[in-house]
Structures are given as C-alpha cells and as structure tokens.
C-alpha positions in Angstrom: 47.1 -62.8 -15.7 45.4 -66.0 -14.9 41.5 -67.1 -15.8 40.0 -66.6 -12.9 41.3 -62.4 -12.4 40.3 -62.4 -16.3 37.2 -63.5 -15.4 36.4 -60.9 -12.9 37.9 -57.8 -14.6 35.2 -59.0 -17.6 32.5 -59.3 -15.3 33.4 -55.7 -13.9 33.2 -54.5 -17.2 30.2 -55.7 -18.4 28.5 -54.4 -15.1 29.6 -50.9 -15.7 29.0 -50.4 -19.3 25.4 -50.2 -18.9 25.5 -47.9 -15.5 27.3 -45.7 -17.9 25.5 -45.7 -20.6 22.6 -45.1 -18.4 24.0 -42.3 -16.8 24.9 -40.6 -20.2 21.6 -41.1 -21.7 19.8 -39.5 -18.7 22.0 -36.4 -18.6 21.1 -36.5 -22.4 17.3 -36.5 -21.9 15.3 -32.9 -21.6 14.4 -31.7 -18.2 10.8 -32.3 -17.6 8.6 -29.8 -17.6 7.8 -27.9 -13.6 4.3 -29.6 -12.3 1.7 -27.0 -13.2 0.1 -24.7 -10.3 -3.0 -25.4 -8.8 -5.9 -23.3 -9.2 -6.8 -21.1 -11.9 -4.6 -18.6 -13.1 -6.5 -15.1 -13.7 -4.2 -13.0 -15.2 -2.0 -10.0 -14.2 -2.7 -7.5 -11.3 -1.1 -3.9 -11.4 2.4 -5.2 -10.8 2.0 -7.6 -13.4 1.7 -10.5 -11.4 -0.7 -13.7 -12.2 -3.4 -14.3 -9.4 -4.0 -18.1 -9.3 -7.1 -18.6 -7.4 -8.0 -22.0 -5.4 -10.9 -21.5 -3.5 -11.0 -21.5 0.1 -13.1 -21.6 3.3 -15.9 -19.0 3.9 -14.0 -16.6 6.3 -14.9 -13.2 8.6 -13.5 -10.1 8.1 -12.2 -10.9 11.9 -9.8 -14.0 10.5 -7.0 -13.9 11.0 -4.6 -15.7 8.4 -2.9 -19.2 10.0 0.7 -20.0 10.1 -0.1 -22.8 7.4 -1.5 -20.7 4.5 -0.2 -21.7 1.5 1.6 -19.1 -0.6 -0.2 -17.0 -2.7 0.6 -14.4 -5.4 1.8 -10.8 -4.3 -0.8 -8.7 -4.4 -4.1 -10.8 -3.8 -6.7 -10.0 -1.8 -8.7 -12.6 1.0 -12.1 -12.0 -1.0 -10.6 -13.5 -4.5 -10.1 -16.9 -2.8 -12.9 -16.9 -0.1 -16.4 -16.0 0.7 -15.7 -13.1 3.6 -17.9 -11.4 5.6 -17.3 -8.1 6.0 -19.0 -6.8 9.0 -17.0 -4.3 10.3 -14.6 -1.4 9.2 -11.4 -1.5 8.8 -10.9 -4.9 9.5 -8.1 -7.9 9.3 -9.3 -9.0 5.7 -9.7 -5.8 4.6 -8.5 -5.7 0.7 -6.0 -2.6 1.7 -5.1 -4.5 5.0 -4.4 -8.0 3.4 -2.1 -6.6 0.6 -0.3 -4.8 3.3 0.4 -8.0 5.3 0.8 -10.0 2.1 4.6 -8.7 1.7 6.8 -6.5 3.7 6.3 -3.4 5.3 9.3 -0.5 5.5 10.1 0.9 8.9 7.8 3.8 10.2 10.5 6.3 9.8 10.9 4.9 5.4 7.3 5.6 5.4 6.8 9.1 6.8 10.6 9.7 4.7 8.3 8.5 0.8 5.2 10.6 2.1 7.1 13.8 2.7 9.1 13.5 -0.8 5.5 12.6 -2.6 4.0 15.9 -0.6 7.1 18.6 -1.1 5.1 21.7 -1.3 1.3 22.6 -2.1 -0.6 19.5 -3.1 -4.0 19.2 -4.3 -6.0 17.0 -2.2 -10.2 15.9 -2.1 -11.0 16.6 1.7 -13.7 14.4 3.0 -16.1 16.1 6.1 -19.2 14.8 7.4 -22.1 15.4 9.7 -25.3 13.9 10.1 -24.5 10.8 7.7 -23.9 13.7 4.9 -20.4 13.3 3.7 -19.1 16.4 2.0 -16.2 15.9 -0.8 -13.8 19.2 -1.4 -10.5 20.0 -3.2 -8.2 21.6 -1.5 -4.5 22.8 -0.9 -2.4 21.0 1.8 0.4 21.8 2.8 2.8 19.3 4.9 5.2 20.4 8.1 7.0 17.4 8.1 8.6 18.8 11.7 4.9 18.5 13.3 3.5 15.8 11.3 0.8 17.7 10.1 -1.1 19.4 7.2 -2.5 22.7 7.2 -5.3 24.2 4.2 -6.6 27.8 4.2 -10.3 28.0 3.7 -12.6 31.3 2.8 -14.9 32.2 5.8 -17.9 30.6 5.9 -17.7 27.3 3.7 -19.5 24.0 4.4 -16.5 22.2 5.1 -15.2 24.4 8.3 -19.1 24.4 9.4 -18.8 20.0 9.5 -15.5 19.8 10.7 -16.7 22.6 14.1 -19.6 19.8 14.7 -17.3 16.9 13.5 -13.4 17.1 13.7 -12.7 13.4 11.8 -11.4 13.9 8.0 -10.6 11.6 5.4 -8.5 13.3 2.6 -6.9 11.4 -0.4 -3.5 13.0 -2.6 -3.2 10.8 -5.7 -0.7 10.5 -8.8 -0.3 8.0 -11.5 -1.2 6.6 -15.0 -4.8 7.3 -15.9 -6.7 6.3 -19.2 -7.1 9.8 -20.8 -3.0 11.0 -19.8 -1.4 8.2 -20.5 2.4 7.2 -19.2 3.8 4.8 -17.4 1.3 2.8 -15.4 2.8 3.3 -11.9 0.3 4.9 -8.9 1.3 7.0 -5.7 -1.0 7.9 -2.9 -1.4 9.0 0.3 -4.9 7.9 2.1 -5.2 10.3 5.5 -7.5 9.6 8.4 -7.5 11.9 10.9 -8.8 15.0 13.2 -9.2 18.6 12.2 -9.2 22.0 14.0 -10.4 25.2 12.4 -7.7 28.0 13.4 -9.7 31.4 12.9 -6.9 34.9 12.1 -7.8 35.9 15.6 -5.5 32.8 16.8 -2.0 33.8 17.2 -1.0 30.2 15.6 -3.2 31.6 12.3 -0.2 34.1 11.0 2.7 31.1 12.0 0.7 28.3 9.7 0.2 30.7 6.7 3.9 31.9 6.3 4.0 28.1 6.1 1.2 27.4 3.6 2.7 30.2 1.6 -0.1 32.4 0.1 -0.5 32.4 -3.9 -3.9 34.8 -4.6 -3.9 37.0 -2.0 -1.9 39.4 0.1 -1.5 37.6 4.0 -3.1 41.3 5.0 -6.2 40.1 3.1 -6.0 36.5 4.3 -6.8 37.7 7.8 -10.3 38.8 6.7 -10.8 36.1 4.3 -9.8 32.9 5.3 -9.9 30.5 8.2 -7.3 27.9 8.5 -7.6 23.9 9.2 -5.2 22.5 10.9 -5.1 18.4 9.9 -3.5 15.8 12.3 -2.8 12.6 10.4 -3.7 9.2 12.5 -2.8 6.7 10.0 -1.8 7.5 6.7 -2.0 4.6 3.9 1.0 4.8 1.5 0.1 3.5 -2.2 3.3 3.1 -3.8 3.3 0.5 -7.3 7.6 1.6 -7.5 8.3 0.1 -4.2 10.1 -2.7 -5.7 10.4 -6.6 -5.6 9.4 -7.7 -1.4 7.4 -5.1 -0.6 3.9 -4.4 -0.1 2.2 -1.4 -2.4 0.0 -0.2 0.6 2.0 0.7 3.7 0.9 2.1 6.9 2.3 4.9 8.9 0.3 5.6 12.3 0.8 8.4 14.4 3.3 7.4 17.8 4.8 4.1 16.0 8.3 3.7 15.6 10.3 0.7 13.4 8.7 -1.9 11.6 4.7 -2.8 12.8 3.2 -6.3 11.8 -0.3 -5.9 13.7 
C-alpha cells in the first residue's frame, strides 16, 4: 500500500470515529421528557379523565364550534373554557349537547337497541307535567313497547298529573341507575332523559284494555283497573342516552330522535 492510500484510509478513520461515538452516546442518553400541556389541569371527570382548561373567547350558546378547535379532553364542556351566553334552550353549547358532539355518536338503531335493554320491563320513572308555569314531579311505572316506540303508565282517576297533561300534552320524564353516595358500587351511571307528548287513554277507549295487557297489572285485578285507572300513553321525541360503560370513542350522552335513521351529527 503506498503513502498517499495510507493517508486517506487514516483520514477516513479518524472522521468516523467520532460520528460513531456520537451516535452511541446519543442512543445512550434518556429520552427527554414530552413538553408539558398547556393550560391548567383540573383533575378527573367521571370517566376519569383530566380536564386541562385554557381559556377561551366569550361565546353564545348559538356557536358553533370551528374546524380549527384545538383538541380538548373527552368529556369537557364549552362553559369550563369560555364565558357562554346561554340564552336559549336547548342550544349548540348546551353542556349535554357539547359532550355529545365532543366524541362519537352510535347509529340511531345502537341507541334505541341500549334504551330498550336498560328499560326491559316495569321501570320506575319521575314524570314531569306542567301547566301554568307549575311544573308537577311524579313517580311512576313505565312500561316500554319497543315495537311502537312508546311508553305507557296506568294512573288512578283523578290525579294532578292526567288533569296537566289534558291542558298540556308535553312531558319530561327521567329513568336513572348508577353509583350513588349512600349505595355504594361501582361508579358507572345509566339514564334515559325523555321529551315528549302524552295522551290520557280513559277504560272507555278500546286501546285502554290492549296497553294494560302490556303494562301487566301488579295490585289489582284488570276488572278493577277499568274503574280505577286511566292510562297515559307517552310518545318519545328525543330521548338522551347517559351511558358512563360506553367505552373508549364514544360520547356518554347520545341522542335518539324520533324518524332518524343511522348516525346524526347535527
């Protein structure tokens, strides 16, 4: 080998001794530490998730959210970032509507197919009626024909409730389950949140003796029911499904409305 390929083969080697040694003492280094989050983390909502909170425009409850949001949590709410106005009822930045929106939504059919396994039989409910600005709060029995979409109760003649709902058919009725301070257990919450119209059916009505076969009588004889009771007849517009065992992707409040069919984003 003569000097001058000597020469270069050193010079080669001298070059890639510290590239290499380089190399080696990166891979040996620790991996730094992820960048922090912005904002200020809050703690855990009821699927265990941090809320971090960086503050954000004052917004209407008629907002809708833009295309360039940043990400948030799962499970945060419009009002724990911004200012909102809330003008209105039932509107976009409603809490229940933005943690609806904020993941996804199952099909309309996967909705009405949890409600009707979370309602399998006679299910206490608190009935809401109203007339005159006077809302009236009842429990009751419902019962769920999941081939007409609708919920039947048997009332005793004569009760406040069937006396609102003949001047004023629109109900709000609420079925709940889950953890609670005093019981205890896991701390996981189902619900069903129904707004709707009701019909009083008196016994004279030849629908009356079909729905009660289908309520299925506990105290009384159906011969005495047709002297006793009235029935209500509930027709569901939208029903908000609460569900905290949904799993990872999906939203805990979805929405079932009456005539929709496959997945709705509005």
């Amino acid at each position: 080998m003569n000097k001058r390929k000597s020469l270069l083969i050193g010079i080669a080697a001298a070059v890639a001794v510290p590239f290499a040694l380089g190399a080696a003492l990166q891979a040996a280094e620790p991996a730094k530490a992820p960048k922090a989050a912005e904002g200020i983390n809050v703690g855990g909502g009821e699927q265990g998730i941090d809320g971090v909170i960086i503050p954000g425009p004052p917004i209407t409850a008629n907002d809708f959210m833009s295309k360039k949001h940043r990400d948030f949590p799962k499970g945060m709410t419009c009002a724990e970032c911004h200012d909102v106005t809330f003008s209105t009822v039932d509107t976009v930045a409603s809490a229940t509507r933005q943690m609806a929106r904020s993941s996804m939504q199952l099909s309309q059919e996967e909705i009405w197919a949890k409600i009707v396994e979370f309602l399998p039989g006679r299910e206490r409910f608190a009935l809401t009626t109203a007339i005159d600005n006077k809302p009236l709060a009842t429990t009751v029995d419902m019962v769920l024909d999941k081939e007409e979409k609708v919920l039947y109760v048997v009332s005793e003649v004569g009760t406040e409730k069937l006396l609102q709902i003949r001047k004023n058919p629109y109900i709000s009725a609420v079925h709940f389950a889950g953890w609670t301070l005093a019981e205890g257990g896991p701390k996981l919450w189902r619900s069903t949140q129904i707004n709707g119209t009701a019909e009083v059916i008196p016994s004279s009505d030849p629908r009356f003796s079909v729905a009660v076969d289908k309520y299925n009588l506990v105290r009384v004889t159906k011969e005495r029911s047709v002297r006793r009771f009235d029935l209500i007849r509930i027709q569901p517009e939208q029903i908000w499904y609460f569900d905290t065992t949904l799993g990872e992707g999906y939203a805990v409040y979805q929405l079932w409305q009456r005539g929709r069919t496959g997945v709705i984003a509005d």
